[in-house]
C-alpha positions, 0 to 999 in steps of 0.5 A, a space after each residue: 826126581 830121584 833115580 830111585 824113583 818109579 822110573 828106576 825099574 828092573 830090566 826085564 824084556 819078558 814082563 810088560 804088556 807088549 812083548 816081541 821074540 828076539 832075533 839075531 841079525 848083526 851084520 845089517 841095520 835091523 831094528 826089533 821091538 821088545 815092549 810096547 806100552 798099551 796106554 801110551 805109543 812108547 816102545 822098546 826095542 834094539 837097533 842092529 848096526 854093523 857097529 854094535 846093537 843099539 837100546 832103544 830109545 836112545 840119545 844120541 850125542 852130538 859129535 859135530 866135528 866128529 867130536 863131542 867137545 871135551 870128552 875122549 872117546 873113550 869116554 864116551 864108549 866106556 864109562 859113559 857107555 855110549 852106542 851111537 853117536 851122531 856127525 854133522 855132513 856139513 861141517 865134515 864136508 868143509 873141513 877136512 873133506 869127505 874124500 880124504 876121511 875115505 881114504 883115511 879108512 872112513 869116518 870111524 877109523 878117523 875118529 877111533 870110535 867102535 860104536 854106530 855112527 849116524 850123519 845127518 844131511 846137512 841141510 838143517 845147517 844150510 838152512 840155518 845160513 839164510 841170506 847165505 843160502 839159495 834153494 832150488 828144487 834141485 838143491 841148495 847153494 850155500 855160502 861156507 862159514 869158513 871161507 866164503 867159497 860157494 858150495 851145493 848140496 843135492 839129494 844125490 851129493 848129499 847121500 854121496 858125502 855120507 856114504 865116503 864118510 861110511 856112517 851106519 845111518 844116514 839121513 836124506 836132504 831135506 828143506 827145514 823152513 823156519 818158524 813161523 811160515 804159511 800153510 802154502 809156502 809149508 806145503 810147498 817146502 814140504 813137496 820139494 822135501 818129498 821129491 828130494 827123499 825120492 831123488 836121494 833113495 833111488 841114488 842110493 839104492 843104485 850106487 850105495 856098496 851094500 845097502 843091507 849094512 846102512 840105512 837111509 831115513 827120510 825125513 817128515 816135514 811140513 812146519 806146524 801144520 798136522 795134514 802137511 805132516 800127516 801127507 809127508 809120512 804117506 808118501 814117505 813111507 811109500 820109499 820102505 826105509 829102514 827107518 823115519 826121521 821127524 825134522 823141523 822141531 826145535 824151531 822156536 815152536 811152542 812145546 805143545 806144538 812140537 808133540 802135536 807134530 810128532 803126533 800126526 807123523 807118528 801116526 801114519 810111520 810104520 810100527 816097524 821101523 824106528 822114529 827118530 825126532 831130530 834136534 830134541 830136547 829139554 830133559 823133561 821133553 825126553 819121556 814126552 817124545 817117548 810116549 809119543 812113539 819116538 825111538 832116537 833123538 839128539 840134541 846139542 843142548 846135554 854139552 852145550 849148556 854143559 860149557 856155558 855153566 847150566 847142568 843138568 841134575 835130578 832136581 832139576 838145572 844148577 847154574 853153577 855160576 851163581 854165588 851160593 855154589 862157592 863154598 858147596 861141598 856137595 856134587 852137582 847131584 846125589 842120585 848121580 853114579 858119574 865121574 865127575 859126581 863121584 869126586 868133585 864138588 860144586 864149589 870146585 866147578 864153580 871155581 873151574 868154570 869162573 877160572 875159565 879152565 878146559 877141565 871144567 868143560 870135560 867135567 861139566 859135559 861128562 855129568 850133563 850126557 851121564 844125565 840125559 843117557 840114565 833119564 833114556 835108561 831109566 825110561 827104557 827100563 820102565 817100559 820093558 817092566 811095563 811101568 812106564 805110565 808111572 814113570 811119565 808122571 814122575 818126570 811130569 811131576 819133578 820141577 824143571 828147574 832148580 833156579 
């Protein structure tokens, strides 16, 4: 798939099928459509935060430690023109603490980052510890990876570490059940999510210091089951948030059945509000959830695999370990416009990343966001010209992989 291709069109928010008058609200979380494709679900729009309007739909990178590994940032708002990042509530929770990031002026002072901050819960994390976790219908009781030491989240104590850590958007405690489960302990899992969202949102409301200058999203639940997803979003959308989150994907599901997921959710969320699937995906699962109506997403996957020697590129994935890239003069991709493309080879990274040496690392990362950002761009751009139908097959009809 090439950057010249279908996707690659003008940006023009006055043509298209479906367009939406601009309004100027900078000073609170608002979000307004642009375009809306007539033939799939996909939209565009812009996210107003106090920290800048964010171009929808967008990727997120992922800033775990209130860092996204090997890049400054500087890089990140600057060359690579990042509008939001996402941070991790339970890792910043253990280390450094979200009192002392209060008092060091709040997340966005502590890591010098202008843009829109999203945290999540943390509960995907807790989760994620199984026998290092007990969940109650109060909250969770975990055990911390670091130390050992016991800890609790709650939907209250959730909302308060997020609202010390002062990011734009936060996201509400909810229970991530592994894959696969039954149908009955989904719906319970799903029930005990609900509960949760409305403990956390009537705790916000009364102790968040201006609620007009943050949002807080819910989250959809309900594993793989379409009616369990479909009842979340009802009664979710009973709570009027400022936006919606689908978690629970990324699970070890299927593909297909992850977009059936979203599907059902998205067909009850309001159109008014931003969709943001968590922890997706893949580069060609991007443009799938966009049809499907998703707005935000995140995904580890852009810096992770960066590290560990996949990147990403227009012809699909290169392994930059295997032997045919020793003595390649070319850059990991032609049609790509980043730092790294502009000036180094694959046999130079080759050399970086069998060398074990931290510049392959910064390098690496920088091309693999520069990919996923442009894939968003190019997709964004497409529906404001009211191409993104063409757009889509291209990205259906490019090989995923090159290896």
């Amino acid at each position: 798939m090439h950057a010249n291709g279908p996707c690659k069109a003008d940006h023009n928010p006055g043509r298209g099928p479906t367009s939406h008058p601009r309004v100027q609200s900078k000073l609170r979380i608002t979000f307004e459509l642009l375009a809306e494709c007539p033939q799939t679900r996909a939209r565009a729009g812009l996210l107003h935060t106090p920290h800048g309007t964010i171009e929808t739909p967008v990727f997120m990178p992922v800033g775990t430690q209130a860092t996204v590994k090997g890049l400054t940032q500087r890089d990140l708002a600057g060359e690579l023109g990042v509008q939001i990042l996402l941070a991790n509530t339970y890792h910043l929770f253990l280390r450094p603490g979200h009192e002392l990031i209060r008092r060091l002026g709040g997340l966005h002072t502590f890591m010098s980052w202008p843009n829109a901050i999203l945290t999540d819960s943390g509960g995907f994390q807790v989760f994620s510890l199984s026998g290092l976790r007990k969940i109650t219908d109060e909250g969770v009781v975990f055990q911390s990876h670091l130390d050992g030491d016991l800890h609790s989240f709650t939907p209250e104590s959730t909302v308060d570490v997020q609202l010390a850590l002062g990011s734009d958007i936060l996201m509400m405690l909810d229970e991530c059940p592994e894959y696969p489960v039954s149908h009955e302990y989904a719906r319970t899992s799903m029930e005990r999510t609900v509960r949760w969202a409305r403990q956390a949102m009537a705790h916000y409301r009364r102790h968040a210091t201006d609620p007009s200058r943050q949002a807080l999203f819910p989250i959809v639940q309900g594993s793989m089951f379409p009616d369990l997803r479909r009842a979340c979003a009802e009664a979710l959308v009973e709570l009027e948030a400022e936006g919606y989150a689908i978690g629970g994907l990324s699970v070890g599901e299927p593909r297909p059945l992850s977009m059936e997921m979203v599907e059902a959710a998205e067909s009850i969320l309001p159109r008014s509000r931003p969709r943001y699937a968590m922890g997706v995906g893949m580069p060609a699962e991007l443009p799938e959830y966009v049809a499907r109506g998703v707005d935000m997403m995140d995904c580890v996957l852009p810096s992770r695999n960066a590290r560990n020697g996949y990147l990403f590129t227009s012809q699909g994935r290169v392994i930059i370990k295997h032997a045919r890239y020793k003595d390649d003069p070319a850059p990991v991709d032609e049609n790509c416009r980043c730092y790294t493309c502009s000036g180094y080879s694959r046999a130079y990274l080759r050399h970086l990343f069998q060398s074990g040496e931290i510049l392959y690392a910064v390098l690496a990362t920088r091309h693999n966001l520069q990919r996923y950002l442009d894939i968003m761009r190019q997709i964004r751009q497409a529906i404001l010209s009211g191409s993104f139908p063409e757009c889509l097959r291209t990205f259906r009809s490019a090989s995923p992989d090159a290896e």
